[in-house]
N, C-alpha and C positions, 0 to 999 in steps of 0.2 A: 517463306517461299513455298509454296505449292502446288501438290503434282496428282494429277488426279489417272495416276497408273491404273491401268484396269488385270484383276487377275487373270493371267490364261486362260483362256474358255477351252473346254471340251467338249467333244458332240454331245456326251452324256454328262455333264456339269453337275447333275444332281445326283448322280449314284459314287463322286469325288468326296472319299470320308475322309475328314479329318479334324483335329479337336480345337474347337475354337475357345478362347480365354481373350475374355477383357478384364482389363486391371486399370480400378479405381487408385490411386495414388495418393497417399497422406502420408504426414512426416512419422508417425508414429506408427501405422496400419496401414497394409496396402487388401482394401476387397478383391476379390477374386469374384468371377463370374464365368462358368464352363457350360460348352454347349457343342453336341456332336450332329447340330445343323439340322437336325429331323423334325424338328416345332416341338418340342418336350421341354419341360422346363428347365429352364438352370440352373446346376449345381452353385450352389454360391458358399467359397470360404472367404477364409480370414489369417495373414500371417502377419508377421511383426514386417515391421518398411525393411526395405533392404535385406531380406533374411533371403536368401537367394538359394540355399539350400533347403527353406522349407516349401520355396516357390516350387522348386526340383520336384519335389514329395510329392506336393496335390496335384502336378499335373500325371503323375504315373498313378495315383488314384484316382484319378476323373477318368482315364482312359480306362481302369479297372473298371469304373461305375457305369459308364456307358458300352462295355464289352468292347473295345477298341485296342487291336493287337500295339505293342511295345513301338512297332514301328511305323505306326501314324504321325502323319505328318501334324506337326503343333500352327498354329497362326493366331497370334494375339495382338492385341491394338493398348494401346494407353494416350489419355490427350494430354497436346503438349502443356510442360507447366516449368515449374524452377527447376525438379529434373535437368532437365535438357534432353542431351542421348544418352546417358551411362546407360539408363537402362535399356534401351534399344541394343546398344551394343555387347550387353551382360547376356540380352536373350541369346540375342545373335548366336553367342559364344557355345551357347547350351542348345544349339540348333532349331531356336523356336524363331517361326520366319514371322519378326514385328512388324506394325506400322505405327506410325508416331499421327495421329488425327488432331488437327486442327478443330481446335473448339468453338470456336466462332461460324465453322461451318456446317454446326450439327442443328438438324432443325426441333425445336423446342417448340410446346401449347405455348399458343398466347396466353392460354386461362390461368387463373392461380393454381398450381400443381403442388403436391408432395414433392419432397424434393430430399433423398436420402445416397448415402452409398450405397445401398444395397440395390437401389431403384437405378441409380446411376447406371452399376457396375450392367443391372438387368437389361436396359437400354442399349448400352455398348453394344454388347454382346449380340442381340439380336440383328442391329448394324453390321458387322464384324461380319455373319451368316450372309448377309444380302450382299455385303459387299463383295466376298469371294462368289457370290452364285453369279456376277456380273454386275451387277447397280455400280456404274463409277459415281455416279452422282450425290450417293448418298452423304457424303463427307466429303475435304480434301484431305489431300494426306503432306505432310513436311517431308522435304527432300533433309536428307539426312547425310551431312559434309563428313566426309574422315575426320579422325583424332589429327591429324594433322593439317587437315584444312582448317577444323574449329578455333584451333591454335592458333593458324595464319594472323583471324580476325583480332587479337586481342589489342595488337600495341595500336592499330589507329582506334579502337572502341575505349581502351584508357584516352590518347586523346582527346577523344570528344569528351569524356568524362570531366578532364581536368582543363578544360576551355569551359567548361560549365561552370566548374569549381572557381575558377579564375573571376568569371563574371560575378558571380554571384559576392563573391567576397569585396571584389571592389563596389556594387551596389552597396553592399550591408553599410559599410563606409561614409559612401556617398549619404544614403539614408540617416546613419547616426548627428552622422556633421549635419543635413537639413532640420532634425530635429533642435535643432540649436541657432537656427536663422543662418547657417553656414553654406556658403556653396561653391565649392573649390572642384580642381580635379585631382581625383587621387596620385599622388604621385610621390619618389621618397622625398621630398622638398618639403610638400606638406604634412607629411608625417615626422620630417624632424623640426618642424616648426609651429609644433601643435599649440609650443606654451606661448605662442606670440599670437594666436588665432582669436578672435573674439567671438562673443554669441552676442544675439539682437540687441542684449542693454548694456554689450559693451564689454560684460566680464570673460575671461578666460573659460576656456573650458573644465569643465570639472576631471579631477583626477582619477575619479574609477572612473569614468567615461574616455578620455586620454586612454589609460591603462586599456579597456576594453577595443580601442580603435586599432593600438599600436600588436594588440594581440590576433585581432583580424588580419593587419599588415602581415604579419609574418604568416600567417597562410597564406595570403596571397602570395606572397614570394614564393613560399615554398612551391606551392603549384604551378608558377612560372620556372622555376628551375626544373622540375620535370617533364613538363613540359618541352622545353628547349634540349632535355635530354633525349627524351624521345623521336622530336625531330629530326635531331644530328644522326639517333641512329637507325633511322627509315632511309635518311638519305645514304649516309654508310652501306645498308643496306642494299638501295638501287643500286650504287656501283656497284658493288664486289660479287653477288650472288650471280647464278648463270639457268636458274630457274625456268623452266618456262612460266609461270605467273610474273615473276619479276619480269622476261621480256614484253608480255603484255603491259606491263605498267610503263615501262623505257618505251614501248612500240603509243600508247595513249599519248606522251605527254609531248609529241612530233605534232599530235594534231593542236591548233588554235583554239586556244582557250582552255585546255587541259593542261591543271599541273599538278603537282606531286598530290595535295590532298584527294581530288576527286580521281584522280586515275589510280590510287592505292586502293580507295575505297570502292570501285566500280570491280577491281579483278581482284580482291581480297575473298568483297561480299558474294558477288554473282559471278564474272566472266571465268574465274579462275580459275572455276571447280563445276560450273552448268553447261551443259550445255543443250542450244536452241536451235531449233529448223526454221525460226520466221518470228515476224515482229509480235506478233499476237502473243506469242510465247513470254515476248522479254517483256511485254504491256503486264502478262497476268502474273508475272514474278514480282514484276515490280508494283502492281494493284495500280498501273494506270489506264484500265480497261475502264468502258464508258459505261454506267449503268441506267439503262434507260426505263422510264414509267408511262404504260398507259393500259387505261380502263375505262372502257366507252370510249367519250370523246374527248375523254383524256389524256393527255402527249405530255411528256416534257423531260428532260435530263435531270439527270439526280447529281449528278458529275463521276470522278473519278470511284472505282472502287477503294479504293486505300485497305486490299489486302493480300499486298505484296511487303516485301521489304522498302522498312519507311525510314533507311538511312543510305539507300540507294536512289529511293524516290527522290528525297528530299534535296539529295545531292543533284538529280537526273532535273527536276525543277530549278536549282538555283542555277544550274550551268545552261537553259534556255533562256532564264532572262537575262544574262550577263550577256547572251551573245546577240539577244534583241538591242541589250543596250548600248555595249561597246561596238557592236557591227550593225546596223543600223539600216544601210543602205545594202547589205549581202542578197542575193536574190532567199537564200533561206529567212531571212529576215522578213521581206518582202511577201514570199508565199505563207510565211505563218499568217500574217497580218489579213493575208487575202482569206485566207480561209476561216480566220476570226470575224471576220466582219461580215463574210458569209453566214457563218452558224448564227452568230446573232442576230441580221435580218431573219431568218428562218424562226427565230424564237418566236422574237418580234411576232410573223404573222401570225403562228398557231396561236398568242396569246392576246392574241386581240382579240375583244371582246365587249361590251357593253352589258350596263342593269337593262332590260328591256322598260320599254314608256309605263308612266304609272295609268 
């Protein structure tokens, strides 16, 4: 999700000192890169990851190095990665006002470039200046949830996890058994009935193979049993809590065609913790903004951005064609369909085209 906040502007924006740090991120070494916004080059260190005390040090050294009284204000960026926020919120803590920059939306040479921490960290940085002088454009930035919203997310995100798990293990199964001319549905029937199963020329199944199937099974199970725990206690959950998020998810599932999965997952991910002034908003959260191409006489749709949240999206997709297909005849039904068949004659013309005669 992202938010392309712009900093407060001042009449005089450019006489606004204060010390800018971008920070490179690696598991071992985090680059430093400082800059007191005047076009001078940048200080660049180097401290151990996580050393949060020696991160403390260089910045009251940079502000030494660039004559920058104790009480300048700090603002540093780092892009998002397996981090998460800790360290967003470790700055925070130490009064250095973060942004967390989305990587994907940082513009890179198409050419073959050098490509270093140090150049990285150099880059940032310079970004990081334009962006406090005003430039929103120059990057997006991640909306950054509380420790206790991040939380909210976990028990439907193990869900999806162990509905993956689930699939996957009964494939692996399904697979093993085909490799043997087998083709059954996994179920405990046929896994206690493996030594009666035959392969293509008749003979039983082999016994590390058995062994190896029956050892799949019990994952599988396993991950249906937590599975089913988890369930039980989401719903537990919607009753007894008095939340406002939880009455968002009790107030979603009133409407048709919403139930417990996607209305947890709608005010978990986004409604619970965002908020929007208009559709455009909740299109670029969710990356189902249109991205359109032309050059010359050039026209045509690229389709959706897909650079929003894609377990929002994916959910926001599956709950329009469920309601195409179960509702059918609903006038929103209806107007999708008109407006689909609209866009595609419109395609249709701009692409019509011929080789001209030889």
């Amino acid at each position: 999700m992202k938010d392309q906040t712009v900093p407060m502007r001042t009449e005089n924006i450019a006489k606004v000192i204060r010390l800018h740090l971008a920070i490179e991120l690696s598991r071992k070494k985090w680059k430093l890169a400082f800059s007191d916004g005047r076009g001078g080059r940048a200080r660049l260190r180097t401290v151990a990851g996580r050393d949060l005390q020696a991160l403390q040090g260089e910045i009251a050294q940079a502000k030494r190095h660039f004559g920058l009284a104790d009480e300048v204000e700090t603002v540093s960026c780092y892009e998002a990665g397996r981090e998460g926020f800790w360290v967003h919120r470790a700055l925070t803590a130490h009064g250095v006002v973060n942004v967390i920059v989305d990587a994907a939306s940082i513009d890179v040479q198409r050419r073959k470039r050098a490509k270093t921490d140090r150049l990285d960290a150099e880059s940032l940085v310079r970004k990081l200046v334009r962006y406090y002088a005003g430039e929103a454009e120059v990057w997006s930035i991640v909306r950054v949830p509380s420790a206790e919203q991040e939380a909210a997310r976990q028990l439907h995100r193990d869900m999806a996890v162990l509905q993956r798990e689930r699939q996957q293990h009964r494939m692996r199964i399904q697979s093993l058994l085909y490799t043997q001319g087998i083709e059954v549905q996994v179920t405990a029937k046929t896994i206690r009935d493996l030594e009666q199963l035959r392969c293509w020329d008749g003979q039983p199944i082999a016994a590390d193979l058995q062994e190896r199937i029956r050892r799949e099974y019990a994952r599988l199970e396993h991950s249906e049993r937590d599975l089913r725990a988890l369930k039980k206690q989401q719903q537990a959950r919607v009753k007894q809590e008095t939340t406002a998020p939880m009455e968002k998810i009790r107030l979603l599932q009133q409407l048709c065609g919403i139930a417990m999965k996607s209305s947890w997952v709608f005010v978990r991910e986004l409604f619970g913790w965002r908020q929007f002034s208009n559709r455009r908003e909740v299109a670029g959260a969710l990356g189902l903004t249109p991205m359109p191409y032309q050059s010359g006489d050039s026209a045509h749709e690229q389709g959706i951005s897909r650079a929003g949240n894609r377990r929002v999206r994916a959910m926001a997709i599956e709950i329009a064609w469920s309601w195409l297909k179960y509702q059918p005849q609903s006038d929103l039904s209806h107007g999708i369909r008109d407006a689909s068949v609209g866009a595609e004659s419109a395609n249709d013309e701009s692409e019509s085209w011929r080789w001209p005669d030889d």
